[in-house]
Every structure is written in C-alpha cells, then in structure tokens.
C-alpha positions in Angstrom: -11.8 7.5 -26.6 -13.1 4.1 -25.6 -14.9 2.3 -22.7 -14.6 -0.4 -20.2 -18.8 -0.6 -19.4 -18.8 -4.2 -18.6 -16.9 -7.5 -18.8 -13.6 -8.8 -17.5 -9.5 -7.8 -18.4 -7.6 -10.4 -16.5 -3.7 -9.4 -16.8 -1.3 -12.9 -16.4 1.9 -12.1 -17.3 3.6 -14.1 -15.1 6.5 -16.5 -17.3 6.2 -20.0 -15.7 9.5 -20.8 -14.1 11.1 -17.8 -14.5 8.3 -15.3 -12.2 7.2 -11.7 -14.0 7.5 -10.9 -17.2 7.1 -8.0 -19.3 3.7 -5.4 -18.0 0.8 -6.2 -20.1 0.0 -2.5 -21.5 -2.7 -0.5 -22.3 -2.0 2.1 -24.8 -4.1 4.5 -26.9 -6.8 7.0 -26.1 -8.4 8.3 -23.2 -10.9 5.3 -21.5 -13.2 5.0 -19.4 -14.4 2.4 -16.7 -17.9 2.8 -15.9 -17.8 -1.1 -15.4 -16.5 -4.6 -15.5 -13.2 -5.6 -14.0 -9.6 -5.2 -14.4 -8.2 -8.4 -12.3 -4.0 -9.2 -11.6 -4.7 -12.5 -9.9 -1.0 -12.7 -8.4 2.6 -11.0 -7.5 3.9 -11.8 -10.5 1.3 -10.2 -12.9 1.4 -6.7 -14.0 0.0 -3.7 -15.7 0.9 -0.5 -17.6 -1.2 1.8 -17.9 0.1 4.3 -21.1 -3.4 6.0 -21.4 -5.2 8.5 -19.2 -7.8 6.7 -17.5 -11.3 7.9 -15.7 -12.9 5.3 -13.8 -16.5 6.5 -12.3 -17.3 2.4 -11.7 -15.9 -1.2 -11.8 -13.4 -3.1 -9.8 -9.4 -3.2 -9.5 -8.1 -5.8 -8.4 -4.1 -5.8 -7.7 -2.3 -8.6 -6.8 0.6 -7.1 -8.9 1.7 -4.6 -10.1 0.5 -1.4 -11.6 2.4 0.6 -13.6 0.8 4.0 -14.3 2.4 6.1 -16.7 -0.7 8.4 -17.8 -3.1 10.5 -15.9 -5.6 8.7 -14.1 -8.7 9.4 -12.0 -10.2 6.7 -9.7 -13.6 8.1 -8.3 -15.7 7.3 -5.5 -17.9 4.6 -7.6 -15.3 2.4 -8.3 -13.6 -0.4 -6.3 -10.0 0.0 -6.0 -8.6 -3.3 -4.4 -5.1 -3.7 -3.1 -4.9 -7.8 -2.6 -2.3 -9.9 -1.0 0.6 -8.8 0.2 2.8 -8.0 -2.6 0.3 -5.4 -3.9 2.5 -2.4 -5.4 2.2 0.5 -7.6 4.4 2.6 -9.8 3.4 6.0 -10.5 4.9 8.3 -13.3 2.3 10.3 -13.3 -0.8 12.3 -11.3 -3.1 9.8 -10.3 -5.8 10.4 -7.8 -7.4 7.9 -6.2 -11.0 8.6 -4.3 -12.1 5.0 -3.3 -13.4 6.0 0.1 -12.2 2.4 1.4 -8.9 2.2 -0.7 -6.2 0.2 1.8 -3.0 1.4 0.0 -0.8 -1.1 1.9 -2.7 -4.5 0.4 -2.7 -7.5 3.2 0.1 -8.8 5.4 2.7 -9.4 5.3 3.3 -6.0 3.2 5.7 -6.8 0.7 4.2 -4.7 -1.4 5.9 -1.3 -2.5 5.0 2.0 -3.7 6.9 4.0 -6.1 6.1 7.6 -7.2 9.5 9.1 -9.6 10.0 12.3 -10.6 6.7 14.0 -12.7 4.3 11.6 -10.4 2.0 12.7 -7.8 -0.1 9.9 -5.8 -3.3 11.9 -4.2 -5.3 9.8 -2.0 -8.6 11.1 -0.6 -9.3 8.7 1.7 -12.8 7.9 3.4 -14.4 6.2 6.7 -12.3 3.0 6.5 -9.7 3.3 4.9 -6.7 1.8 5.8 -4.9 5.5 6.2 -1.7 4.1 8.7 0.7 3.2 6.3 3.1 0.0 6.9 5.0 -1.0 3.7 8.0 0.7 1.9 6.9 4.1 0.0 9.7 5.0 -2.3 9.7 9.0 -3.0 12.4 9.6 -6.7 11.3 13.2 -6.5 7.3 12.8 -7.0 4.7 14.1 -4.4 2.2 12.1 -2.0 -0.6 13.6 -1.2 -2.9 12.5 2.0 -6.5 13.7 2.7 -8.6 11.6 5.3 -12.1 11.9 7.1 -10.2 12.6 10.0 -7.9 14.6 9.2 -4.7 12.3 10.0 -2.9 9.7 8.6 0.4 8.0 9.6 3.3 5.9 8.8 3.5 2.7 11.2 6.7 1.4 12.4 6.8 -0.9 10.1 6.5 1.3 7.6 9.4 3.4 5.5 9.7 5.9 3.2 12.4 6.4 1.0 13.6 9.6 -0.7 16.2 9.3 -3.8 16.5 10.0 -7.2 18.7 13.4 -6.0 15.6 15.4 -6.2 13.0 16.7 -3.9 10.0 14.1 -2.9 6.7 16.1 -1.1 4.5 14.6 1.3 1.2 16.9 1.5 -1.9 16.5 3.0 -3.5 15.8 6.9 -1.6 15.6 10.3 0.6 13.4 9.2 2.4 10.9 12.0 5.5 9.4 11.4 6.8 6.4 13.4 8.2 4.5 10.9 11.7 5.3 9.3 12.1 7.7 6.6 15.7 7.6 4.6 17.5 10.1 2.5 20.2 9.2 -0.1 22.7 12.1 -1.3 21.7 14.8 -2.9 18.1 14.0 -1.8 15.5 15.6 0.4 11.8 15.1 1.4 9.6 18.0 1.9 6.3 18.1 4.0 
C-alpha cells in the first residue's frame, strides 16, 4: 500500500494539436489520500484509476476525465471537485463518493458525461449543498446509480438525460427521485428503479 499525504499529481495528457491522449494511470496497490492534490487542469486531460483507492483528505480536481476501474472510496474529508463544463467520469467499478458538497454535473454548459458499464455502481451520499438535480447526459451500460441526499430527493433536470444500453439492466436506487429530463432505452435494454 502507499500514500498520497501531501504534495501535488497534476495529470496533462492532452497531445497538442491532436486533443486527448492516452489516460495517465495509476496502477499498483491499494493508496491512500490523506492529502495533497490530484489536479486535471482541462477537458482534454485524463485519469485511470487501476488501484482501489481510500481518500479520508485532499483535493480532486476534474477538468477531465476520470476513469475508475478499481474500488474507490471518497469520504467526507476530502474535496471532490467537478470543474468546467466538460467534467466526466467513467465508472467500472463501485465507487462511493461522500463529499457532502460534491456537484456531479461540473459547471455550465454541461458537456460533461457520466458513464457507469456493466460491474460499476456510482453511490453518491450527498450533503447540504450539493448540487443533487442532475442536468448532463448519465449513460447507464448495465451498472447501478445510487442517490442519497439530506433531503431525501434528487432529480434529473430537463436538460438532463439518462441513457440505458449495453443490452443489460442499469438501476437507479436511492431518494425520491424526480425525473423531468429524458431517459432512453436501446434494444434489449432496460432501467430499473
């Protein structure tokens, strides 16, 4: 196991003149961030995360992309920052994110996406002030989202929209959940709530 206590990882893998390149990857044992800070400074920068992670402190900051193919755990002490507008993550695995603030949509104009595939399962526990009304694209290839606010509802805006593929089941658990966005279903798919 190893340690993230203080200090900074700044991920720039964006290819000048031809956008995003390849994820910059951390691989190995289980870590922990107790400190420090994890920066992707724009859209075109990205991160893959192939270890379980633990993070009781420290700051995220996503301007990218990031990729999560472990386990991870992102507890109330640490700062979890959605930036700009193309803000997205990719989740292959359970990752649980407890920032009480945590704004999963990143600023507008929400260009940003969310993917959970099959084996992943994004559980927010969100607190007092987070952003927990949804308006960017959410696409569902069998995983599971899981909502829990302070007050006991969340929603999807109309500008939001879900999308269910991958010719599995997708589950959306959690709160009252309110749906005035759009919510589309290829073949063979379905979404479960």
């Amino acid at each position: 196991a190893w340690e993230l206590d203080s200090g900074t990882i700044n991920v720039n893998t964006g290819s000048p003149g031809t956008g995003t390149g390849p994820a910059a990857t951390i691989v190995g044992a289980n870590w922990g961030m107790f400190g420090g800070t994890i920066n992707l400074a724009d859209s075109e920068d990205s991160l893959q995360l192939d270890s379980p992670l633990v993070a009781s402190g420290g700051t995220i900051n996503n301007n990218g992309t990031i990729i999560f193919n472990a386990d991870a755990t992102i507890q109330s002490g640490a700062d979890f920052n959605m930036l700009g507008g193309d803000a997205s993550l990719v989740i292959n695995s359970t990752v649980n994110i407890d920032t009480p603030g945590f704004g999963l949509d990143g600023f507008s104009p929400n260009n940003g996406v969310t993917t959970i595939n099959a084996g992943g399962n994004l559980d927010l526990d969100l607190g007092v002030g987070a952003d927990e009304n949804f308006d960017h694209t959410i696409n569902m290839n069998g995983g599971e989202l899981d909502v829990t606010t302070a007050d006991n509802d969340w929603s999807l805006r109309v500008t939001g929209e879900i999308n269910a593929a991958g010719g599995a089941s997708s589950i959306i658990n959690g709160k009252v959940f309110t749906m005035h966005g759009v919510i589309n279903v290829t073949a063979y798919s379905r979404p479960r709530t």
